[in-house]
C-alpha positions in Angstrom: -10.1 7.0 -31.0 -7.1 4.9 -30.8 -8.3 2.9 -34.3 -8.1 6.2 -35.9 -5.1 8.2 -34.5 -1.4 6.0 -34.3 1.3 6.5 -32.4 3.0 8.5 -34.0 -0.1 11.0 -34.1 -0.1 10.7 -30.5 3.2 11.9 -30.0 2.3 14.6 -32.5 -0.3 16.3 -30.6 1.8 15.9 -27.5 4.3 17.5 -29.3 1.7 20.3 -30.0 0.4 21.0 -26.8 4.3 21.3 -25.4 4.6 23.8 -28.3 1.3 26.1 -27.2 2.4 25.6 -23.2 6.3 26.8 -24.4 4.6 29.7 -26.5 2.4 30.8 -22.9 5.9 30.6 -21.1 7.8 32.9 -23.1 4.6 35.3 -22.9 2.6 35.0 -26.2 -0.8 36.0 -25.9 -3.9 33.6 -25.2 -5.5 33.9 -28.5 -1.9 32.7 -30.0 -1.5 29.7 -28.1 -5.1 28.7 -28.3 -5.1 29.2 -32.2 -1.7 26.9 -31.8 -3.0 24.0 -30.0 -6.5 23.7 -31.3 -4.8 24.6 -35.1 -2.1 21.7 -34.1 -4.1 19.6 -32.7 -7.2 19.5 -35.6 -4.4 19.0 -38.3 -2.2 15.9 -36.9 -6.4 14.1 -36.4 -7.2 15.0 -39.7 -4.1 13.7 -41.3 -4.5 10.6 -39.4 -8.4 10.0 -39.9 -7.5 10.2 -43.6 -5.1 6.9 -43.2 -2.7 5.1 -41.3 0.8 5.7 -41.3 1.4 2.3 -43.7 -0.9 3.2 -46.3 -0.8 4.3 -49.4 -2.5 8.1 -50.1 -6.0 7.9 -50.8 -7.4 10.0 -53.4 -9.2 11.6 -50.8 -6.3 12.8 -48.6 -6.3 16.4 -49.6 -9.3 17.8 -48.2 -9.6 15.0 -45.3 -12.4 15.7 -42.6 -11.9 15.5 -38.9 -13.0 12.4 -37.1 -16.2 11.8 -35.1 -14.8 12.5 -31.7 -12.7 15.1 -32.8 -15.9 17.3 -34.4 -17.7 16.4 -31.3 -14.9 18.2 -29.3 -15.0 20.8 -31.8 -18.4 20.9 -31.5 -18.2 21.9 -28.2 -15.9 25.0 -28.5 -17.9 28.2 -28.0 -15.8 30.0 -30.8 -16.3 29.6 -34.2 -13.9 27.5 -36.3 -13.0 26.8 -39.9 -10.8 24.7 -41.9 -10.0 26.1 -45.6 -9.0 24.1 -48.1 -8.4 27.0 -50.5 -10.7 30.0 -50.1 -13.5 26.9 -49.7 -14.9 26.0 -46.4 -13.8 22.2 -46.0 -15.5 22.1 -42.4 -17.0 24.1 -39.8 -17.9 23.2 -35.9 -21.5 23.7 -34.6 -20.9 27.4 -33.6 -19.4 28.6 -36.9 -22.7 27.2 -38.3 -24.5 28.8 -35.9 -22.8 32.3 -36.6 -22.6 31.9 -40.9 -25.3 29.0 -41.5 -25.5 25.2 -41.7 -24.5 26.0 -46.1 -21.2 27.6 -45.3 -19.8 23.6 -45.8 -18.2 23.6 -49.5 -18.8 27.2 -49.7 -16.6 29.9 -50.6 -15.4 31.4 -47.0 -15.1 35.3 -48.9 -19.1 34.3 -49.2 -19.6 32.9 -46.3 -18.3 35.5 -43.8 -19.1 38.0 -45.9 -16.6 40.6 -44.8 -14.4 42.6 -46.1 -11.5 42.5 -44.0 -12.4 38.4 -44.0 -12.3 38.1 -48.0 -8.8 40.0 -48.3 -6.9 38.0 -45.5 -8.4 34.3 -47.2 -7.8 35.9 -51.1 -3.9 36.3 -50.1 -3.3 33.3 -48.8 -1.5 34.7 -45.6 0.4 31.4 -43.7 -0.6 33.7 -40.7 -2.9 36.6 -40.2 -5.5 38.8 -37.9 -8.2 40.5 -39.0 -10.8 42.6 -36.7 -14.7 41.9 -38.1 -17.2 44.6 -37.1 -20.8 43.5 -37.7 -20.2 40.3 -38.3 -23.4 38.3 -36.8 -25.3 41.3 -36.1 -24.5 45.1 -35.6 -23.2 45.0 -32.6 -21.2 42.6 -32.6 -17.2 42.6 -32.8 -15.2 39.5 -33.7 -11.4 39.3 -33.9 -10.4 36.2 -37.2 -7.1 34.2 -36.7 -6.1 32.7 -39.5 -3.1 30.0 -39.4 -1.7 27.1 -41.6 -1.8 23.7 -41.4 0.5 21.0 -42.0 -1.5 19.8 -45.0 -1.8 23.2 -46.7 -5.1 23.7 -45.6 -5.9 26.8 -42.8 -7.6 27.1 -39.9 -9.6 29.9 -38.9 -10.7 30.7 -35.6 -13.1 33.4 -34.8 -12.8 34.8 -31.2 -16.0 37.4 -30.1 -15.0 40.4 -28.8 -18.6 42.0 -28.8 -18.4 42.3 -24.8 -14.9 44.0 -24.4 -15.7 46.1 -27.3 -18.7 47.4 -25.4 -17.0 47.9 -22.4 -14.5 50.0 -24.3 -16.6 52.5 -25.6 -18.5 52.6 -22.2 -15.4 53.7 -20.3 -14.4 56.1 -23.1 -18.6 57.6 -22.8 -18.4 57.7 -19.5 -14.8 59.3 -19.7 -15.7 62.3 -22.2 -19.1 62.7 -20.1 -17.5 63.3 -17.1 -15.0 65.4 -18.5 -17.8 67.3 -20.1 -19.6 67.5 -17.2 -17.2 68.9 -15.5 -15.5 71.5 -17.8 -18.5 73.4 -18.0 -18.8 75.1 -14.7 -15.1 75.1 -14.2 -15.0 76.9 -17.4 -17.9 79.3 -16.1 -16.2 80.0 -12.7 -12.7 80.6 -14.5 -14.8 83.5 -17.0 -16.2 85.2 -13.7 -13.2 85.5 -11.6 -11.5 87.2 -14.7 -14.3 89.2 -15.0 -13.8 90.0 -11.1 -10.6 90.6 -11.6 -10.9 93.1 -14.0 -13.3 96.4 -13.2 -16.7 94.2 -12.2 -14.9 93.2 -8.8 -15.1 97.0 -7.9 -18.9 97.0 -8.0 -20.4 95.7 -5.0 -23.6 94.6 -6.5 -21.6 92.9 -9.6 -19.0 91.6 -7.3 -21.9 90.0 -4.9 -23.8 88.3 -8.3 -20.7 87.2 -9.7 -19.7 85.0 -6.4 -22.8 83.6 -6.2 -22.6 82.2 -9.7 -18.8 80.7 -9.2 -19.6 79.5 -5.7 -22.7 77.8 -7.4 -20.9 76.2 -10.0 -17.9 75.7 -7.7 -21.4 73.4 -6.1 -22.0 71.6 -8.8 -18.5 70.5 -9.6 -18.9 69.3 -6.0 -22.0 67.2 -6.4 -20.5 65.7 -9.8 -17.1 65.0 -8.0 -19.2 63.5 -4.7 -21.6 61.2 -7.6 -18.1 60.4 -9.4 -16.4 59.2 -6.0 -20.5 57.1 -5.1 -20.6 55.1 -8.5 -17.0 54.3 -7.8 -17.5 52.8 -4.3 -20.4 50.8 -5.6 -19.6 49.6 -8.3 -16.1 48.1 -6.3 -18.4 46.5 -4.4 -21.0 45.1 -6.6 -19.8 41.6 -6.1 -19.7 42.0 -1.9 -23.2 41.3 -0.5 -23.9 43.9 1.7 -25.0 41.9 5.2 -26.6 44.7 7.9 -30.1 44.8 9.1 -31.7 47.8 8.2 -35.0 49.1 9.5 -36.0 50.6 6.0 -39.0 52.6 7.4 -36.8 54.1 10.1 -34.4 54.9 7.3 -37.3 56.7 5.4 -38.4 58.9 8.4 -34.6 59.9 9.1 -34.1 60.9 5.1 -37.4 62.4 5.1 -36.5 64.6 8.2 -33.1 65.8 6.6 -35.1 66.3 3.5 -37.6 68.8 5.0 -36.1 71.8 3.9 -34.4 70.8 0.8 -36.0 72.4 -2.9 -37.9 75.2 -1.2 -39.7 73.3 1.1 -40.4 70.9 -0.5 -39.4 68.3 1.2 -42.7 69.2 3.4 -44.7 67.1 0.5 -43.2 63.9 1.7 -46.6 61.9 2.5 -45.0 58.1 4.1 -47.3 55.3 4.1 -46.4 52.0 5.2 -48.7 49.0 7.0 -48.3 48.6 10.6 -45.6 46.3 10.9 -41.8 46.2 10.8 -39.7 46.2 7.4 -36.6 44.9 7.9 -34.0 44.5 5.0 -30.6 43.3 4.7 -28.4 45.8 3.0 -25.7 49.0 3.5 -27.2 51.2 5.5 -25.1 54.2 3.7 -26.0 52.8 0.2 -30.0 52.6 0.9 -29.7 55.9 2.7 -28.5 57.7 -0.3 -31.1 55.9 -2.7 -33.6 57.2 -1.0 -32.2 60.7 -1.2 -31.7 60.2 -4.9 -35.4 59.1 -5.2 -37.0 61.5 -3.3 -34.6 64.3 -4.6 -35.8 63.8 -7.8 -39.7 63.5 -6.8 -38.6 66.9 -5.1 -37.1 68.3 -8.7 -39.9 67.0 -11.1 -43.2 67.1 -9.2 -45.4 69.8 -10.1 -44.6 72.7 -6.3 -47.4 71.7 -3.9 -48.4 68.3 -4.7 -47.7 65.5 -2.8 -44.6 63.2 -3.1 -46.2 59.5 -1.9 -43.4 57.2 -0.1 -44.7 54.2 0.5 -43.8 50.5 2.3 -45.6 47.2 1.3 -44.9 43.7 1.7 -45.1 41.2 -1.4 -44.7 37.7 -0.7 -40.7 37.6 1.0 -40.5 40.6 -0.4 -40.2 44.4 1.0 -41.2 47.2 -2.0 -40.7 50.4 -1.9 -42.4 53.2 -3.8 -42.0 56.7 -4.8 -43.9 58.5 -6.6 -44.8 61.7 -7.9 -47.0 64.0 -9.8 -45.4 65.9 -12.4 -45.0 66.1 -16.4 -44.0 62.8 -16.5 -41.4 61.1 -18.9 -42.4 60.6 -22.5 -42.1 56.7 -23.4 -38.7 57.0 -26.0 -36.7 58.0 -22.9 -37.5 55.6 -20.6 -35.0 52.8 -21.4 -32.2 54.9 -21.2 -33.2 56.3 -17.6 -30.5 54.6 -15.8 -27.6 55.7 -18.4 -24.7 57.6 -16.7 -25.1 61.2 -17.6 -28.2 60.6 -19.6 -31.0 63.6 -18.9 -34.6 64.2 -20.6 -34.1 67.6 -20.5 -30.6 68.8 -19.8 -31.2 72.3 -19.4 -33.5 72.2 -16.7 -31.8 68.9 -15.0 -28.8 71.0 -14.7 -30.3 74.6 -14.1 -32.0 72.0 -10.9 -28.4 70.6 -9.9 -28.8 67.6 -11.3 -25.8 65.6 -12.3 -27.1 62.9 -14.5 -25.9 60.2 -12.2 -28.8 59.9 -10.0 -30.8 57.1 -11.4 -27.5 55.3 -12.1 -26.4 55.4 -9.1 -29.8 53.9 -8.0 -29.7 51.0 -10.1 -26.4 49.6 -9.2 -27.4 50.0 -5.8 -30.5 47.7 -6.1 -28.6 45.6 -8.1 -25.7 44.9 -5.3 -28.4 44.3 -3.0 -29.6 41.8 -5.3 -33.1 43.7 -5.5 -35.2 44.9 -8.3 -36.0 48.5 -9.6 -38.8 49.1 -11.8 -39.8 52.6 -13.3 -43.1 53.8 -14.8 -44.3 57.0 -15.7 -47.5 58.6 -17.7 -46.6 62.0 -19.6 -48.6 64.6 -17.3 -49.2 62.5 -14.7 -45.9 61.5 -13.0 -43.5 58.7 -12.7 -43.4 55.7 -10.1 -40.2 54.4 -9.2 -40.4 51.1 -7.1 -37.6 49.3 -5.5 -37.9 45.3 -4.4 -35.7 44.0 -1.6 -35.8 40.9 0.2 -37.4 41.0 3.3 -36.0 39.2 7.1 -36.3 39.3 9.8 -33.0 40.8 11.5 -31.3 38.0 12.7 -31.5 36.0 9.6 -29.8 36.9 6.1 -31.8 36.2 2.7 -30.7 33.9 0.1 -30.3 36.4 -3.3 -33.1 36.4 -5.8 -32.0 37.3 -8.8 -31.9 41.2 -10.0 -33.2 43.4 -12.7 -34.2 46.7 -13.4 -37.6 47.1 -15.8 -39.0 50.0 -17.4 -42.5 50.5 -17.9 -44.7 53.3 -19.9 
């Protein structure tokens, strides 16, 4: 490296790198400084692979290629990058090949990246620009392109992927207009009856009584959204905490199945527990597990046929404790099953909410298992019933389990 880059070069990229740590003191962003230093950096190399500083210019010195160590390093950047000369692609690191093709080299970049926004930043020569790439790579994906000069007149552009941020986004804003969804509806049904009482229907007893019932059962809902809301919160604040009780998961069972008894008509009566004869101890938030079992017997409760049984049951596999519950109902038709565990997502709204459901039962579920490191599988036959099954590491209760890795799968 020190054959190929002089002194001088030296003190330029030193000079760089001050530059890039000045421009993160004075508070420019990361993508800035990086685009800065790596920009910096890749030019002085490049000027100095192409000759020393006593030589005369070769005829070659225009579109000059970075050295061997310097593509390896560039190699090894995650991000895409690209060095113009023109609108042509004089060279590309392993991941822009990766992302636009091993041919992109000597190609037109408008071809190349193949977008839009892309082909009018390189066509007007901007010294300095950003452009925002949706679809780039695939569909999905979201890619932010830095473009900035360098001191040979070539530019440098670096793409920097987005595509998790970007989903993150438009979670937050789903799960946003969901809830406020959710929640305007019965407010905006309690506000319509208690004008209505106010007016001549609150002088009718009959009426009067009707017209409570509905706003204190909507004021319910609202309640059970709110207390979901406030769950999903908790959990997901604690996702990264390992949750380190002993719990006796069939004592757990018994105690939800006893508070259960009553709940949906009775039904809670159906509850049939089966477990082997012999302790099943877990590690795990006793509060959590407690209200995933509610949730999964709640909904056995909801979307069993009335009258048939509602199996709970307790095995041990390998290390491992699982947990089953299942039912026998209409069953879940195979398009909807991926999306089970989506916040507010419901087969059949109408009846989930004419049933108080919220929509947030499953999801709440899932990042249960997945905080105590477990495994949650769902299957289900249409007119048969669905089987929801929950892994968890088994111990006994002086002794903690290392985490196996989690997952939640769905099966027809």
């Amino acid at each position: 490296m020190d054959d190929i880059i002089s002194p001088r070069g030296w003190a330029a990229i030193a000079i760089v790198i001050i530059t890039g740590a000045i421009l993160a003191v004075i508070g420019a962003g990361l993508d800035t400084v990086a685009v800065s230093i790596v920009g910096g950096i890749v030019a002085v190399v490049a000027l100095m692979a192409g000759g020393n500083d006593s030589a005369e210019p070769s005829e070659n010195i225009s579109t000059p290629t970075p050295s061997a160590e310097v593509d390896a390093v560039l190699d090894a950047l995650a991000e895409p990058i690209l060095i113009l000369q023109g609108s042509r692609v004089n060279y590309a690191n392993k991941a822009a090949r990766g992302l636009l093709g091993a041919h992109v080299i000597n190609e037109d970049a408008r071809t190349a990246i193949r977008h839009p926004a892309a082909a009018r930043l390189i066509s007007d020569h901007a010294s300095t620009a950003t452009a925002f790439l949706a679809g780039l790579g695939a569909p999905n994906q979201r890619w932010e392109m830095h473009l900035a000069p360098l001191d040979d007149g070539r530019r440098l552009v670096h793409l920097s992927d987005h595509s998790g941020s970007h989903a993150a986004e438009r979670m937050r804003v789903d799960f946003v207009a969901n809830a406020s969804h959710e929640l305007r509806t019965p407010l905006a049904s309690i506000l319509g009856y208690v004008e209505t009482l106010a007016d001549t229907a609150g002088e009718d007893p009959v009426t009067r009584s009707r017209f409570l019932k509905i706003v204190f059962d909507e004021a319910r809902r609202m309640d059970r959204l709110v207390d979901d809301l406030m769950s999903l919160s908790r959990i997901e604040a604690d996702k990264f905490r390992a949750p380190g009780e002993s719990i006796d998961l069939a004592g757990l069972i018994e105690k939800t199945r006893a508070e259960l008894a009553d709940a949906h008509n009775g039904r809670g009566k159906d509850i049939v527990f089966e477990q082997e004869a012999e302790p099943f101890v877990v590690v795990g938030d006793q509060a959590q597990l407690s209200q995933l079992l509610h949730n999964l017997m709640g909904n056995a409760m909801k979307y069993g046929r009335p009258g048939t049984p509602i199996r709970v049951s307790l095995t041990r596999v390998d290390e491992m404790v699982r947990l089953v519950v299942a039912d026998q109902g209409e069953g879940i038709p195979p398009q909807h099953l991926p999306r089970l565990t989506e916040r507010f997502y419901r087969v059949d709204p109408g009846r989930s909410r004419s049933i108080g459901g919220t929509g947030l039962g499953l999801a709440i579920v899932k990042h249960i298992v997945e905080r105590h490191r477990g495994r949650l599988e769902i299957a289900s036959q249409v007119d048969e019933g669905t089987r929801v099954s929950v892994t968890l590491r088994s111990v006994s209760p002086d002794v903690l389990p290392i985490d196996p890795p989690g997952g939640t799968v769905i099966k027809q």
